[in-house]
C-alpha positions in Angstrom: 15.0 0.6 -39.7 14.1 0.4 -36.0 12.2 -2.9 -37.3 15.1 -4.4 -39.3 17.3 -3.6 -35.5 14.8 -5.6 -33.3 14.4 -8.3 -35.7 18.1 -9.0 -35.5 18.6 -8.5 -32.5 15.4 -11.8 -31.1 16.5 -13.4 -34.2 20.1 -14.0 -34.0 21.8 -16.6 -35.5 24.5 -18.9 -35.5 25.3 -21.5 -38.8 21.8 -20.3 -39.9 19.9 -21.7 -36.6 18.1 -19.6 -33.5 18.0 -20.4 -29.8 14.9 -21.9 -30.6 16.2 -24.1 -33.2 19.4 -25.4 -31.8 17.5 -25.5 -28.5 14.9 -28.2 -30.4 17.9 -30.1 -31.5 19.7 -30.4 -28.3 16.9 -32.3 -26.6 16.0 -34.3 -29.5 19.1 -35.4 -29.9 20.3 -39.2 -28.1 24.3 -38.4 -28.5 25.0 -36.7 -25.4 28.5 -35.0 -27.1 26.4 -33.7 -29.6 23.5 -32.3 -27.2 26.9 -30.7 -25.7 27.6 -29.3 -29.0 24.0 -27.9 -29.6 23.4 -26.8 -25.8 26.7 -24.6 -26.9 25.1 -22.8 -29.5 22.0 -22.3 -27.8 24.2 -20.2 -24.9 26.5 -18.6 -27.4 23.2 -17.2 -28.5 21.3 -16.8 -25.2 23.9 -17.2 -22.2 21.3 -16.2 -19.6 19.4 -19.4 -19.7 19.7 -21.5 -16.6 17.5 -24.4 -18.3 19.9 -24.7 -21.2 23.2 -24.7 -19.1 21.4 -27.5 -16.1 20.6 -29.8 -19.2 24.0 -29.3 -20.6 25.4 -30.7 -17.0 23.4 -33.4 -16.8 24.8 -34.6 -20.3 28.3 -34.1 -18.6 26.8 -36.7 -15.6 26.0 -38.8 -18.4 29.8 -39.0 -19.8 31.1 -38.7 -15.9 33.0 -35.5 -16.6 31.2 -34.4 -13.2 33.9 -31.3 -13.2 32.3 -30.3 -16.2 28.8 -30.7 -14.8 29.9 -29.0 -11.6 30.3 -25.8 -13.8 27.4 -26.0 -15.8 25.1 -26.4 -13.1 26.9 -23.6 -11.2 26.0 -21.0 -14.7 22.7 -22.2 -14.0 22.6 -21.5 -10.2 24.5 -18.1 -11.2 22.3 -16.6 -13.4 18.8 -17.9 -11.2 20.0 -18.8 -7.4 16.5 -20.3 -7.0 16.8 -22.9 -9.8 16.5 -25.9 -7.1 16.8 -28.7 -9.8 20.0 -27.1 -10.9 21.0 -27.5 -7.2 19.8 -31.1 -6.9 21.7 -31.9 -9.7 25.0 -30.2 -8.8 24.9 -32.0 -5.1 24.1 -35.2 -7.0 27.4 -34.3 -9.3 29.5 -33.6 -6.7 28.3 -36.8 -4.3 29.1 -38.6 -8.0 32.7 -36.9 -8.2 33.7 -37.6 -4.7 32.3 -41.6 -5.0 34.6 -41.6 -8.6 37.6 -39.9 -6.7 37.4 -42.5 -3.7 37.4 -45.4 -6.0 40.4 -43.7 -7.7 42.5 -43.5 -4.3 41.3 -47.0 -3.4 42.6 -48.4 -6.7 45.3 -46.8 -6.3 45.9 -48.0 -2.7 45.2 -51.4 -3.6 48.4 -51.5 -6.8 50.6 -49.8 -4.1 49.4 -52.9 -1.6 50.1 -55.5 -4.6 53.3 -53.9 -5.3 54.7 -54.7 -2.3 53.3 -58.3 -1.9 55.4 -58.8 -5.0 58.2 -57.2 -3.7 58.3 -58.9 -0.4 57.6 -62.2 -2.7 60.6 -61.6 -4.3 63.0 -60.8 -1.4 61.6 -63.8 0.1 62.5 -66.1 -3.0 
């Protein structure tokens, strides 16, 4: 009985796979939504493992969802404040999200600027 408990309990399963199994197909895998998908399983298994949840943020780097990343890498950090490479890669997340949000305001900046070049065409025609 006792046997039967532990076996379930380091065994554990989700859609017939363990940690181990999903782990093996998340960083085998070349789809980075789909190493999302597996890194998911692997922490709805085993949600105390830093290594699974920096991986899983650096295939949100790879898509540019850098929010996403962000919190991944900060799971990581949670659960093991040492984990330096999950640091490294949060700075390099956040440098990435406040390059991608500097663009965004330039863009931006640069319609308003056209806008007006129109307008003031227009006035002047």
């Amino acid at each position: 009985m006792l046997l039967s408990f532990l076996d379930k309990l380091f065994k554990k399963k989700i859609e017939g796979k363990t940690v181990e199994e999903w782990y093996g197909l998340a960083v085998r895998e070349t789809d980075p939504e789909k190493k999302i998908e597996y890194f998911d399983k692997v922490l709805a298994l085993k949600p105390d493992f830093p290594g699974a949840w920096n991986l899983r943020g650096l295939e949100f780097v790879i898509l540019k969802r850098y929010e996403d990343a962000i919190a991944s890498f900060d799971k990581a950090l949670e659960i093991r404040p040492s984990y330096l490479e999950a640091k490294y890669n949060k700075e390099d997340a956040e440098t990435e999200l406040r390059r991608m949000r500097a663009a965004e305001g330039k863009y931006e900046e640069e319609i308003k600027k056209a806008d007006v070049e129109k307008d003031q065409e227009k006035a002047n025609a």
